[in-house]
N, C-alpha and C positions, 0 to 999 in steps of 0.2 A: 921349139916346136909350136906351130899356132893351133889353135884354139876354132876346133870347126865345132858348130852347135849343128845338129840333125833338127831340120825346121818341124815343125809341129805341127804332121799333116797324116791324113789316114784318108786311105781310097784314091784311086787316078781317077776318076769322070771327069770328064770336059765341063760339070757345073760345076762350081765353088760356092761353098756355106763355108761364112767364115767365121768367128762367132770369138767377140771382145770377153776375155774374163778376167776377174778380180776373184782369186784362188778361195780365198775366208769369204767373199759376200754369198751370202745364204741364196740369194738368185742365180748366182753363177754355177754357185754347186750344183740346185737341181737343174739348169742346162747342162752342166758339165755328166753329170747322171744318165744324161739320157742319151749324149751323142754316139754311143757303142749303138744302141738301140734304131737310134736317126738313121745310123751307115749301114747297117745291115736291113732295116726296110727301104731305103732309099739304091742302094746296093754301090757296093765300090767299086765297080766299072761304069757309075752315071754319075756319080761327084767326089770330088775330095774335100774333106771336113779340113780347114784351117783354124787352130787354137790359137788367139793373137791373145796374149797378157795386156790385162788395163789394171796396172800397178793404180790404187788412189789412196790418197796421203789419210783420209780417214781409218781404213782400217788397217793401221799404228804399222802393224810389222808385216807389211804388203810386197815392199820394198825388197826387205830381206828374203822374203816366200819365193818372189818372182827371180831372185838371184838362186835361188836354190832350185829351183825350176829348169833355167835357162842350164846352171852346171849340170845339172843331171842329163841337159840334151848333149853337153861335149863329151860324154862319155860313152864306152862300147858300145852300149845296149841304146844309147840315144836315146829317140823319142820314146822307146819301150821304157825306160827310165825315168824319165819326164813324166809318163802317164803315172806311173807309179807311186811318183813323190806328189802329181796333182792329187791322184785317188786319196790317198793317206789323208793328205789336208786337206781334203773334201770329206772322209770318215771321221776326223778330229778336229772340222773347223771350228768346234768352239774353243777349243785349247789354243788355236795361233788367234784367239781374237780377243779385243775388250771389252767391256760393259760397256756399254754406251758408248762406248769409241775412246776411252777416256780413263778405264777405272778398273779395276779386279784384277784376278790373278797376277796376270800378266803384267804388270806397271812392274815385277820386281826380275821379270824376266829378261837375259841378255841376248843380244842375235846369236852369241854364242851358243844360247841355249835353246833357241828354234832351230838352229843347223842340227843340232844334237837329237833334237824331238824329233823333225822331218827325217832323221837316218836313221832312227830308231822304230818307226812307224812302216815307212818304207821299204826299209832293207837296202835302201842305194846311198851308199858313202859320195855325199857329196863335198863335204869339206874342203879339199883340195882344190878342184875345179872351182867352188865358191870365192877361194882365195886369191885366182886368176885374176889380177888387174884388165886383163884385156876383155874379159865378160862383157864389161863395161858395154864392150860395143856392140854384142846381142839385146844385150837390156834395153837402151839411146833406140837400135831401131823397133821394135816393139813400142815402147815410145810416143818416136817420131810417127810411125806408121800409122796409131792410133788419131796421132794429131791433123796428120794430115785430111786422114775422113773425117773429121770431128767428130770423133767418139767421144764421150760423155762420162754415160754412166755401163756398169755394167749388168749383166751380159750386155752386147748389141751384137746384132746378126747383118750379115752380109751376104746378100747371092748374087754372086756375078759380080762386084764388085760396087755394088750398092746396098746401102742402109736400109732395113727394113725395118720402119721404127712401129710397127707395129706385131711384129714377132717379140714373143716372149716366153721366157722361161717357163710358166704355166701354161704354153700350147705344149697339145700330144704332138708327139714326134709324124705323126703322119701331116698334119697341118704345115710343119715343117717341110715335111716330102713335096707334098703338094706344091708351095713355093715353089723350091729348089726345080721338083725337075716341070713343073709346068702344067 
């Protein structure tokens, strides 16, 4: 049986906000905070909110997050499951994360035991689907996708399919709107 991920999308509008996150970076969190907020003032018959993962090798156990992320989209409840396991590590990102990138708790922690913490937090057994060799290829295009816009750092925001390098995670979501629909 293969291996379908449910894409990481909320609202049909004909405009697209797309918006790069790194699940533990403390700026992605509070974009990731606010996009419930963005779709329902923005309304979800004028845009669809796209969540593109920007895995980055700084913060240590990224990699692992955004694997647990991507499995909780192949399952039943999909992206409902996906927001789930995001929200958790967005309520506990300083638990998936290091000291200065480098140092604490965490150095004695195994990915074993981030899958454990994120199903614990969550409520969505992702283990299994994490175990998926073929994930691989959800993960590559998130990725790729990132690479090809030249994403960077995270958040970064996209409408329409361009970078908006001056949106950021400390604007109000209506500054957002505004953007988005015009």
């Amino acid at each position: 049986m293969s291996l379908q991920a449910q894409p990481l999308e909320w609202g049909h509008g004909p405009r697209t906000f797309e918006v790069f996150l790194e699940p533990t970076c403390p700026f992605s969190v509070k974009a990731f905070n606010k996009l419930n907020a963005f779709l329902e003032l923005a309304g979800a018959d004028n845009v669809t909110v796209k969540i593109r993962l920007q895995s980055q090798p700084w913060h240590l156990f990224s990699g692992v997050i955004v694997r647990c992320i991507l499995a909780a989209s192949t399952l039943p409840d999909g992206k409902a499951a996906a927001h789930k396991v995001m929200q958790a590590v967005a309520d506990h990102r300083e638990e998936f994360e290091f000291t200065d990138h480098c140092s604490g708790p965490n150095m004695q922690a195994t990915p074993e035991e981030i899958v454990e913490r994120i199903e614990r937090y969550s409520g969505v057994q992702v283990a299994e689907a994490f175990a998926r060799p073929e994930l691989q290829t959800e993960i590559k295009w998130h990725c790729k996708y990132a690479r090809q816009n030249g994403i960077h750092v995270s958040p970064t925001f996209m409408v329409n399919g361009l970078v908006q390098a001056d949106l950021g995670s400390g604007d109000d979501v209506d500054v957002w709107a505004k953007r988005v629909l015009g």
